[in-house]
C-alpha positions in Angstrom: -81.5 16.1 -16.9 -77.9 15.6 -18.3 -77.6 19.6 -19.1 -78.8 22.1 -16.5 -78.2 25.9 -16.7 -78.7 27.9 -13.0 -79.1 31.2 -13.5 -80.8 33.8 -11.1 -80.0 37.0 -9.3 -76.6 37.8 -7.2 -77.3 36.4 -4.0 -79.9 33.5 -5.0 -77.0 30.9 -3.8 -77.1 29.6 -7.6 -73.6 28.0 -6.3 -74.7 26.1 -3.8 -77.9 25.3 -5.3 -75.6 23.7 -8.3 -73.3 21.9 -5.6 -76.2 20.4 -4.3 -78.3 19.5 -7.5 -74.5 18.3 -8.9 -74.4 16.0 -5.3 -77.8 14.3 -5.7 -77.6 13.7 -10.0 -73.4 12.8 -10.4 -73.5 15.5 -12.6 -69.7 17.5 -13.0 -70.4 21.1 -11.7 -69.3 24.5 -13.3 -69.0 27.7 -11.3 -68.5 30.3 -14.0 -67.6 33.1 -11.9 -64.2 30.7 -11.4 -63.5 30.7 -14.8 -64.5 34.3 -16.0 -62.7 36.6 -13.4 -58.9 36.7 -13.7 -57.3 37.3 -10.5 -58.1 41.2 -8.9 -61.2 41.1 -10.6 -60.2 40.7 -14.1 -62.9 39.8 -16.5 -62.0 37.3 -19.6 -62.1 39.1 -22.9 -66.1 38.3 -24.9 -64.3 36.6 -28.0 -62.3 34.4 -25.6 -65.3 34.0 -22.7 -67.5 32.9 -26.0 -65.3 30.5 -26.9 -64.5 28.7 -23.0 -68.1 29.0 -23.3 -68.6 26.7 -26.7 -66.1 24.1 -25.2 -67.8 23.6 -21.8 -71.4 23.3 -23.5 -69.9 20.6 -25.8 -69.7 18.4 -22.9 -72.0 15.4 -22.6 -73.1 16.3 -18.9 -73.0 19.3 -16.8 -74.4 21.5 -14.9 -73.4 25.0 -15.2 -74.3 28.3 -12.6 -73.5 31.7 -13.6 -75.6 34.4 -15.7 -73.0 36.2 -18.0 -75.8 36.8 -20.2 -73.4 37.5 -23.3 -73.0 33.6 -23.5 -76.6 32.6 -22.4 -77.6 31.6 -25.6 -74.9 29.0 -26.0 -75.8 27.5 -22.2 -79.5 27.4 -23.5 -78.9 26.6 -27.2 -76.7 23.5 -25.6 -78.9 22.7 -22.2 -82.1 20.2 -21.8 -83.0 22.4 -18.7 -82.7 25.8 -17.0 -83.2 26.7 -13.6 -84.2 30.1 -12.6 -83.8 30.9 -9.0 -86.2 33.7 -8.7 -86.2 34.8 -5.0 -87.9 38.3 -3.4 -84.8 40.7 -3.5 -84.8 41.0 0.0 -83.8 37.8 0.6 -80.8 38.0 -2.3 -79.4 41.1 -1.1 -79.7 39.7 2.6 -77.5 36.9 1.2 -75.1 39.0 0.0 -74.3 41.0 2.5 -74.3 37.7 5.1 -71.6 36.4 2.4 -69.7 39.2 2.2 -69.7 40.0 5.6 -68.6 36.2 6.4 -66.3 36.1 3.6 -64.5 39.9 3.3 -61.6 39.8 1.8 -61.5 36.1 1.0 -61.5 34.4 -2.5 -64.5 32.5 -2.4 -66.1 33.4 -6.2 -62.6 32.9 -8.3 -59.0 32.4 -7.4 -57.6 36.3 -6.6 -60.7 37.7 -6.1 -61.1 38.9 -2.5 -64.8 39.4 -1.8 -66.3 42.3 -1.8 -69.5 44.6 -2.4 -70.0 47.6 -4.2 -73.6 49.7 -5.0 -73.8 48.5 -8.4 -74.2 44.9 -7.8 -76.4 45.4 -4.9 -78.4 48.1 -7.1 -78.4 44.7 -9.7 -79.8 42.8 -6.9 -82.7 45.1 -6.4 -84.1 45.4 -9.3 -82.8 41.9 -11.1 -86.5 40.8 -11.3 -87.8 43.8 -12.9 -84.7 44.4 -15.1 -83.0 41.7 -16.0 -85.3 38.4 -15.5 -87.4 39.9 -18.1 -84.4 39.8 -20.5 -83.1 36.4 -19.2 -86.1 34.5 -20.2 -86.6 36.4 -23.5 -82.7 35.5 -24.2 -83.7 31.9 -23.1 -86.8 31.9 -25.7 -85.0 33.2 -28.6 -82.4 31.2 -28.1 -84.2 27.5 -27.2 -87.9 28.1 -27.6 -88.6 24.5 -26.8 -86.5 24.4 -23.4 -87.8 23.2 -20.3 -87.0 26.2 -17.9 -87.8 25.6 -14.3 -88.5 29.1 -12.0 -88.1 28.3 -8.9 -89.2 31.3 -6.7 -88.3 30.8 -3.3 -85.7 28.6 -1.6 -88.3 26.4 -0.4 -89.4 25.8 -4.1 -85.5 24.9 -4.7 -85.6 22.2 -1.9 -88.6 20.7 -2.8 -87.1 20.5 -6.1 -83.2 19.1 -4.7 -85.6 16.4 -2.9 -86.9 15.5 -5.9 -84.6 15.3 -7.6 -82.7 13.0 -5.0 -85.5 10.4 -4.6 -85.5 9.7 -8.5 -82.3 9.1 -8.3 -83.0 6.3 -5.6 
């Protein structure tokens, strides 16, 4: 693993899952949520998103968390491995609302972006695994039929995974 993709629904901790994983392999980490939104919410304009996208794939090593499923193809096109945190949505949007509530008002996804929650990212939460999974891993099949993508459905399955992960690299 020299390329790793997270991707998963708001609230799956695909942040701190990446920390983590980056902590255990050396790997430089990416957060793309600090490089898409501008400060006050701002989003980065596609042609120039797609192209901070091309640069940061063409790296030797990474690992990269974020969806922003206009750019997925490039991550997966790019990656030798995609994990897909795939958690009940209970527990996401119980996540969210802990981080928020913890967090309100604080910049914690991208520099000048006070955090916050609205209905349509929790309604995003809700029904990520019947809406958008679906499309994820098509996206991830057209795009790199022969990847090795990883669904790891509940945090437990994501530590057992950090672990080993850890002890091969002992």
């Amino acid at each position: 693993m020299r390329r790793v993709a997270v991707v998963g629904s708001g609230g799956a901790g695909k942040s701190t899952f990446a920390r983590r994983l980056g902590a255990s392999t050396g790997l430089p980490v990416i957060h793309l949520d600090e490089l898409y939104w501008h400060p006050g919410w701002v989003p980065t304009p596609d042609d120039e998103w797609r192209e901070i996208m091309t640069d940061l794939v063409a790296a030797d090593a990474w690992i990269i968390d974020g969806n922003y499923s206009r750019t997925l193809d490039l991550r997966a096109q790019a990656a030798d491995t995609v994990l897909l945190l795939d958690y009940a949505p209970i527990g996401n949007l119980a996540r969210a609302l802990r981080r928020t509530m913890f967090n309100h008002g604080r910049a914690i996804q991208a520099p000048g972006c006070p955090e916050h929650l609205d209905w349509e990212f929790l309604r995003w939460i809700a029904t990520y695994r019947r809406r958008s999974r679906p499309r994820v891993l098509a996206q991830l099949e057209a795009a790199a039929p022969d990847l090795d993508v990883r669904v790891l459905r509940h945090p437990r399955d994501a530590q057992r995974f950090l672990e080993s992960v850890t002890e091969a690299a002992d």
